[in-house]
C-alpha positions in Angstrom: 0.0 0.0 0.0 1.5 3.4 -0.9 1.5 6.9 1.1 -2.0 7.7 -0.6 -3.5 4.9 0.3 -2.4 4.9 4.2 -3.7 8.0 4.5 -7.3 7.7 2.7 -7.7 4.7 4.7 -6.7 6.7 8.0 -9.6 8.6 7.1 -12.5 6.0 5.8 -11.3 3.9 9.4 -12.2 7.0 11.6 -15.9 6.9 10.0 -16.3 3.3 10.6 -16.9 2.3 13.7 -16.8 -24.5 9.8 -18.6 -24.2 7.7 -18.0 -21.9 4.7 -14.3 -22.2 4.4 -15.5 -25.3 2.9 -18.3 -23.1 1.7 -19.6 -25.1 3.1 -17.8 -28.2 4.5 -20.7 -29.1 6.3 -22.7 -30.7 3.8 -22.0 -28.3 0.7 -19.5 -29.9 -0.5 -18.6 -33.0 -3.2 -16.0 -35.2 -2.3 -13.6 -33.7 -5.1 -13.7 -30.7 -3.1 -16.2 -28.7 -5.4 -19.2 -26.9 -3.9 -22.5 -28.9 -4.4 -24.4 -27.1 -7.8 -21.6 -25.1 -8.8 -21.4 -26.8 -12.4 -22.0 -24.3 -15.0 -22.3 -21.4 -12.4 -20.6 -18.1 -13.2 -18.9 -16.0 -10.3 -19.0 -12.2 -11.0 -16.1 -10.7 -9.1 -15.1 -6.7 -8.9 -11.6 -6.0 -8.3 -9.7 -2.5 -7.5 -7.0 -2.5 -10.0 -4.4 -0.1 -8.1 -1.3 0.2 -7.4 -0.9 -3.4 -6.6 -2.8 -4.4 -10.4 -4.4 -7.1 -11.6 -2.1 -9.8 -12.6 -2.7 -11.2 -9.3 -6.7 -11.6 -10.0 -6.2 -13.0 -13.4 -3.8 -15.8 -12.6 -6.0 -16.6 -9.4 -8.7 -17.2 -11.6 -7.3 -19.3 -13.7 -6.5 -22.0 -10.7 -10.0 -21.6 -9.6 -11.7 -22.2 -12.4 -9.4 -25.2 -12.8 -9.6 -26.2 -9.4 -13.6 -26.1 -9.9 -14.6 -27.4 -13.0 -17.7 -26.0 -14.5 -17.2 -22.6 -12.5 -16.6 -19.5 -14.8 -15.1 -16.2 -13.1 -16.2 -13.1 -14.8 -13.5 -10.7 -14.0 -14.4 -6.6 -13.4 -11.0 -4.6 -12.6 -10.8 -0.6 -13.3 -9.2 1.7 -10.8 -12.7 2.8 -10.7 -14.2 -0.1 -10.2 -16.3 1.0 -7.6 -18.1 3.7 -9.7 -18.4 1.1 -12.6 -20.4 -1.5 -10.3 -22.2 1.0 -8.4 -25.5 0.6 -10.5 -25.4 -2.3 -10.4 -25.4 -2.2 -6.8 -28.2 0.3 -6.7 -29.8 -1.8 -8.7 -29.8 -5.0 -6.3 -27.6 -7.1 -8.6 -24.4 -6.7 -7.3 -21.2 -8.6 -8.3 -20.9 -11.5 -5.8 -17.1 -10.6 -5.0 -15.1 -7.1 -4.1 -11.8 -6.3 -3.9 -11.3 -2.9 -2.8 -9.7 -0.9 0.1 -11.8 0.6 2.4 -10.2 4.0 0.9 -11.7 3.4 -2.4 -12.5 7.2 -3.7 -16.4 6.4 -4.3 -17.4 6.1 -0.9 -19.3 3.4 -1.9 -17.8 0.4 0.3 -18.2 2.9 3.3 -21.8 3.3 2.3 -22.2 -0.2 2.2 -20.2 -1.1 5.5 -22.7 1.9 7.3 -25.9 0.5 5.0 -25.0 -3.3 6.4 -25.1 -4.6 3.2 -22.6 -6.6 3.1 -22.9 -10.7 4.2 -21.4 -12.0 7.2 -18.7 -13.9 6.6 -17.9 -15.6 10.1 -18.3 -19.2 8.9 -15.5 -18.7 6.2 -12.5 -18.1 9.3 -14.3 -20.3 11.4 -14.2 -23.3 9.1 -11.2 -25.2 8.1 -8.5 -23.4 6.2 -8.0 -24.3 3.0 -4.7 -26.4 3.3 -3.5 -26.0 6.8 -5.1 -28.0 10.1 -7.9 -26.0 11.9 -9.4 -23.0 11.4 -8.9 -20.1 8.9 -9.2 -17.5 11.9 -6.1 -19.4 13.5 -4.1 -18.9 10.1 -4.9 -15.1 10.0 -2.4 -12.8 11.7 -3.1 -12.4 15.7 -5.8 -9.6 16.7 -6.1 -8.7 12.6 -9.6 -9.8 12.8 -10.5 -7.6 15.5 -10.5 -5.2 12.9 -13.0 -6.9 10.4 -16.0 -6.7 12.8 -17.2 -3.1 11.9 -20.7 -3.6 14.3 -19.3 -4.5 17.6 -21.2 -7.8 17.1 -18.6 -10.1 16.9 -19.6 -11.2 13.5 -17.1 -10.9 10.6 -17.8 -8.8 7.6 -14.8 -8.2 5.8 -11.9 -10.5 4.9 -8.2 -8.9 5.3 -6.4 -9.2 2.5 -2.9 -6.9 1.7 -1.5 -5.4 5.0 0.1 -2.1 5.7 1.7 -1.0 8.8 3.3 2.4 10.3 5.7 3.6 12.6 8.8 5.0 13.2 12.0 4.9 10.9 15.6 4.8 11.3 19.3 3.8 9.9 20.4 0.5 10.5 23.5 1.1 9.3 24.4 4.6 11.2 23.3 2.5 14.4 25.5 -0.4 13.5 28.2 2.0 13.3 27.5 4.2 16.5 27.1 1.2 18.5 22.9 2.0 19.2 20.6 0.1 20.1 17.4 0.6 18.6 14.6 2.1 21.9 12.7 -0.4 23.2 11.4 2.1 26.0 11.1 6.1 25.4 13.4 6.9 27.9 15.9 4.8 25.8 14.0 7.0 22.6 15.9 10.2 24.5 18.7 9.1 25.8 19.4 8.7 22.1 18.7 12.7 21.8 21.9 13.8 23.7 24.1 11.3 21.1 22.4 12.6 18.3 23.3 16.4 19.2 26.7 14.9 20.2 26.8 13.8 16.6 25.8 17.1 15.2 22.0 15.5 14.2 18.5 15.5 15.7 16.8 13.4 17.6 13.4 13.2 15.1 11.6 14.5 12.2 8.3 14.3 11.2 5.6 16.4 8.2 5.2 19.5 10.0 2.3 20.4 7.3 1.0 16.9 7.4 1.2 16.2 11.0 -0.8 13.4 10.9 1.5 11.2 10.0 2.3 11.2 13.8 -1.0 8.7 14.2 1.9 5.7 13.9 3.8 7.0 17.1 0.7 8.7 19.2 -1.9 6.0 18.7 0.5 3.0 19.4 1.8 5.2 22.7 -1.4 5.6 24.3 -2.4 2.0 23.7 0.4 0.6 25.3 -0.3 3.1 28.3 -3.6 2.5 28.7 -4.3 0.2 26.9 -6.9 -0.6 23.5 -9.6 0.5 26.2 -8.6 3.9 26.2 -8.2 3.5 22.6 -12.1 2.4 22.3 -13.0 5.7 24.8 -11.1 8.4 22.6 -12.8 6.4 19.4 -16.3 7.2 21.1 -15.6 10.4 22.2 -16.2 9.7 25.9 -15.8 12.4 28.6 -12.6 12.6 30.1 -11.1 10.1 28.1 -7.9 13.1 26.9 -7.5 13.3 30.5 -6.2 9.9 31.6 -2.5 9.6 32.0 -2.5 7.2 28.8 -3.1 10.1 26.7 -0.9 12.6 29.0 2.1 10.2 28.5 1.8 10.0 24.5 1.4 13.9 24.5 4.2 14.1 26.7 6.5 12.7 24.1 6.0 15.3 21.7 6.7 18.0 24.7 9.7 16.3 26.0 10.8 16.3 22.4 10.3 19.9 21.8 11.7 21.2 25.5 15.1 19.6 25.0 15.7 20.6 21.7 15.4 17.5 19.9 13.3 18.1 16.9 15.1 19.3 13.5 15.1 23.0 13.1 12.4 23.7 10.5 10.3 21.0 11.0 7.3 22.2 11.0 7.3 23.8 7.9 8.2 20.3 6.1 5.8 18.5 4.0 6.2 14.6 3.8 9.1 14.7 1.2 11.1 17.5 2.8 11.1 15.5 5.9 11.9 12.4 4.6 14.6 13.4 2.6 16.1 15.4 5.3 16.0 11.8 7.1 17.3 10.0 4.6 20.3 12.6 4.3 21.3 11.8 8.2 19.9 15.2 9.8 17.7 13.5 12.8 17.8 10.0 13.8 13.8 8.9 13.5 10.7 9.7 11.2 7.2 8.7 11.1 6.1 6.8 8.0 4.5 4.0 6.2 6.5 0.6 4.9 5.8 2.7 1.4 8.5 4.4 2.6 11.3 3.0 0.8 9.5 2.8 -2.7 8.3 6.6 -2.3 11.9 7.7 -1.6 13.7 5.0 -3.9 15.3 7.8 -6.2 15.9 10.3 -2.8 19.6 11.1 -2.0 20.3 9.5 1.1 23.5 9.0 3.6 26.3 6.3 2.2 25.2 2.8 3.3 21.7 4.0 4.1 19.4 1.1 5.0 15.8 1.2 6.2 15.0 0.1 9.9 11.4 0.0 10.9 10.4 0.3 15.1 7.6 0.2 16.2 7.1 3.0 18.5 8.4 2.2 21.9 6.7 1.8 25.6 6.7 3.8 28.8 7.9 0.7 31.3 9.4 -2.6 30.1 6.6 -5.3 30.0 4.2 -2.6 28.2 2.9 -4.2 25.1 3.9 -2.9 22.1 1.5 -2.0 19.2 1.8 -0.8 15.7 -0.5 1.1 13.0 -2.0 -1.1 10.6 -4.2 -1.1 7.7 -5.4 -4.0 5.2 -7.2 -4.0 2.2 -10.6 -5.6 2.1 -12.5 -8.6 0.5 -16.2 -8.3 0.3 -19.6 -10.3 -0.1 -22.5 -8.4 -0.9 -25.3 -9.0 1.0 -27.3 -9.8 -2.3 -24.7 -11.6 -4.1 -26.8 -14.0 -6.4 -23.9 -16.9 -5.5 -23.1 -16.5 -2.3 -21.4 -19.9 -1.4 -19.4 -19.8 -4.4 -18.1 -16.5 -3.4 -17.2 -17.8 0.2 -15.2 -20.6 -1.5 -13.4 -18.0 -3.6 -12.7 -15.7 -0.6 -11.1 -18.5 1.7 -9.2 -19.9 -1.8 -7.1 -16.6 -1.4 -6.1 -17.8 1.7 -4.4 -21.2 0.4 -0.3 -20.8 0.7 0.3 -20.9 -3.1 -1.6 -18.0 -3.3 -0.4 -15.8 -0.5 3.0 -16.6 -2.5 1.5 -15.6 -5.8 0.0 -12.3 -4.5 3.3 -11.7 -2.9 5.0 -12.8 -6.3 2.4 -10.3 -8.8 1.0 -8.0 -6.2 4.3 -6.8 -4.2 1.9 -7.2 -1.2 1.7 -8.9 2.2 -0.9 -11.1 2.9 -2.6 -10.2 6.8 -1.9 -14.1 7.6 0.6 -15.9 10.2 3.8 -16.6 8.3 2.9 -13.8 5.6 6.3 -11.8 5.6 8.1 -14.8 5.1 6.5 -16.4 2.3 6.6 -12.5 0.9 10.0 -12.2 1.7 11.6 -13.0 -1.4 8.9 -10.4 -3.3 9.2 -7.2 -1.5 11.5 -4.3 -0.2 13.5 -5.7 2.9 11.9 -2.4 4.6 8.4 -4.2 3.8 9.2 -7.6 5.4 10.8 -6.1 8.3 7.9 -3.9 9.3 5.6 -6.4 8.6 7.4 -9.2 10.5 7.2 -7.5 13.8 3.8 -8.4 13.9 4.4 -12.2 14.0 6.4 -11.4 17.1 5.8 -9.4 20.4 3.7 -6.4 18.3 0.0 -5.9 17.9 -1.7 -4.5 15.4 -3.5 -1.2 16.0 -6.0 0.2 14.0 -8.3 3.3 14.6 -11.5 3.6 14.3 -13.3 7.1 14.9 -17.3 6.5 15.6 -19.7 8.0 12.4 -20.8 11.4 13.4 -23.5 13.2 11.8 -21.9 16.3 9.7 -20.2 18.9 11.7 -17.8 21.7 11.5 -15.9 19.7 14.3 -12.6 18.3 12.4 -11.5 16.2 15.4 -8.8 14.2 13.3 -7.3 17.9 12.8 -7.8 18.9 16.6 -5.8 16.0 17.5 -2.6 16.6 15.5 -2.3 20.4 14.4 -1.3 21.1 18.0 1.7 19.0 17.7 3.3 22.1 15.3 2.5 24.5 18.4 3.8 22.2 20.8 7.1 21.7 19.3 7.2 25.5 18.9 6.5 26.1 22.6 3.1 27.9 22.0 0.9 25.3 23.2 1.4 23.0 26.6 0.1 19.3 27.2 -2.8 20.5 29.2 -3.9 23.2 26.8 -3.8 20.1 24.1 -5.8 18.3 26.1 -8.3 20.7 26.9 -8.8 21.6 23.5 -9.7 17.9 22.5 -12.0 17.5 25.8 -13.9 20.5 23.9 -14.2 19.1 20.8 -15.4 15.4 21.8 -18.0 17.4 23.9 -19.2 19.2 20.8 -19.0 15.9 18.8 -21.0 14.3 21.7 -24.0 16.9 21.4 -24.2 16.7 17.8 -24.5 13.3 18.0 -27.0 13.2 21.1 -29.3 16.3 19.0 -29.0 13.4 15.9 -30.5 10.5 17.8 -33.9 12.7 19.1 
């Protein structure tokens, strides 16, 4: 997934709130492995043809067919693809597959995700997987799933497919040479500062125009603080919520940052490729970015040896757990698909090893399964793998979710990371930061309580 796509996705996730991986095993299915009555059938699918294409979708549905005799896949893919199915929609004959991000430019899969119109898919991950023991939910990467259950029901709507994650970046090679250790703690994060001045360098660098890029440090902060509870409160917009010392502490960072003189000078005047080339070039030590990183800056100058190092941002006290921005791109049942149980089959068929390898091998992308960096490993960036990777090990995945509000002049993604320019310029404190948010959600929670009368 590239910069664009992070960021659209930031915003569509802040508006959001056994049986059929055999589709279905229990009793659907011939002993040849084809679903019962699927001779002759045709499966419409729709697929976003972006910056990952579509080589992927054709080769896949190749091996399906062949793997299901009798079963014709009838292939939709535009970059657009979401305005060039959407009368269809409208018209209750949608395709019986999607492929699309959640970022899609329409706003048609948000409409659909807040219209529930899309099937449950529960029985696909909690049936078999397709060529491993047990079930498909056991296969998929821990607490991803979490994330695919846009009701609060339990109940799984959307199947992760290509994963993205976000944090912070440095230079394995400088810190090879310097003899650093990459933080596992914050107070390891500025200890590093004083070396880093030492060294004639700052300590960090971030977008000072885009400061939201800062949502893959702050977000992963507070939740190893407080924890995905306080996460859920500041989602929901519940009083009090800034004020809790999770929040404080994350907030704190950015202070601490700006009162010892560890930012880059100009910083906040930077836009995305300013700072990241001023990274790249040696001048501060950490920036926050996407594992697009290293393909967006492929042609940037960059300090001799240079080589990408991905953290995920680090705790307050040893034992914390450690979490880092995610985002995956979606697979989709319509509610009214005409074949239903063919498209089931199809979705958990993506999930067969020899086709997390082929997506890896066509696509460039990461799978959001158990094992999925490795068997991508060969295919993509080493900066890809590695940030990936981490969340095989001790990191969780973290992705945030603001609760749909009716419309409102009340920008509260903008109220919670504009203040980090007049932080770092000593014009706004912590508490003032705070406040400011604590105003906003209370706006946000009339608007909402006014909507529901």
């Amino acid at each position: 997934m590239n910069k664009t796509k992070w960021m659209a996705n930031a915003v569509v996730l802040s508006l959001l709130v056994g049986a059929a991986s055999a589709c279905g095993s229990a009793g659907n299915e011939n002993e040849d492995g084809a679903v019962k009555g699927e001779a002759s059938k045709e499966l419409s699918i729709a697929v976003f043809e972006g910056g990952y294409g579509k080589a992927y979708w054709e080769e896949v549905i190749k091996s399906f067919e062949k793997d299901h005799p009798g079963v014709k896949v009838k292939l939709t893919s535009n970059p657009k693809v979401m305005d060039v199915i959407k009368p269809q929609i409208v018209a209750g004959n949608p395709p019986d597959f999607i492929y699309a991000p959640l970022s899609e430019p329409s706003g048609t899969i948000r409409s659909m995700i807040s219209e529930k119109a899309f099937l449950d898919v529960t029985d696909v991950f909690e049936g078999k997987a397709p060529d491993q023991e047990g079930a498909l939910k056991d296969q998929m990467l821990d607490g991803i799933l979490d994330y695919a259950k846009p009701y609060g029901d339990g109940k799984i709507y959307m199947a992760p497919n290509y994963i993205s994650t976000l944090g912070l970046w440095y230079n394995k090679t400088l810190f090879k040479q310097k003899g650093w250790e990459a933080p596992k703690t914050w107070d390891e994060f500025m200890a590093l500062g004083e070396k880093a001045k030492a060294d004639g360098r700052a300590l960090f660098t971030y977008p000072g125009i885009n400061p939201a890029y800062n949502e893959g440090v702050l977000w992963p902060a507070v939740a190893s603080a407080g924890g995905t509870e306080l996460i859920k409160k500041i989602e929901n917009y519940e009083e009090g919520a800034y004020k809790e010392e999770g929040v404080r502490q994350a907030f704190s960072v950015y202070d601490a940052i700006a009162q010892k003189g560890y930012l880059l000078k100009g910083t906040v005047a930077l836009n995305h490729t300013q700072s990241q080339t001023e990274f790249l070039k040696g001048k501060a030590l950490f920036v926050p970015n996407g594992n697009w990183f290293e393909g967006e800056m492929k042609d940037a100058p960059r300090e001799e040896g240079f080589e990408f190092g991905f953290l995920a941002p680090p705790v307050f006290k040893e034992g914390e757990q450690r979490y880092a921005m995610t985002s995956f791109e979606g697979l989709f049942i319509p509610a009214k698909a005409k074949n239903p149980d063919l498209a089931k089959e199809f979705m958990k068929y993506q999930y067969k090893e020899e086709n997390v390898r082929l997506s890896a091998k066509l696509s460039g992308a990461v799978m959001a399964v158990k094992n999925g960096a490795e068997i991508a490993k060969e295919f993509v960036p080493a900066s890809v793998y590695e940030s990936v990777k981490v969340l095989e090990q001790d990191v969780k995945p973290l992705m945030f979710q603001w609760k749909v509000t009716p419309k409102t002049e009340v920008k509260i993604k903008d109220d919670v990371f504009q203040p980090i320019g007049r932080v770092m310029n000593k014009e706004m404190t912590v508490d003032q930061w705070i406040d400011r948010l604590e105003q906003s959600d209370a706006k946000l929670r009339d608007v909402i309580a006014k909507a529901a009368k």
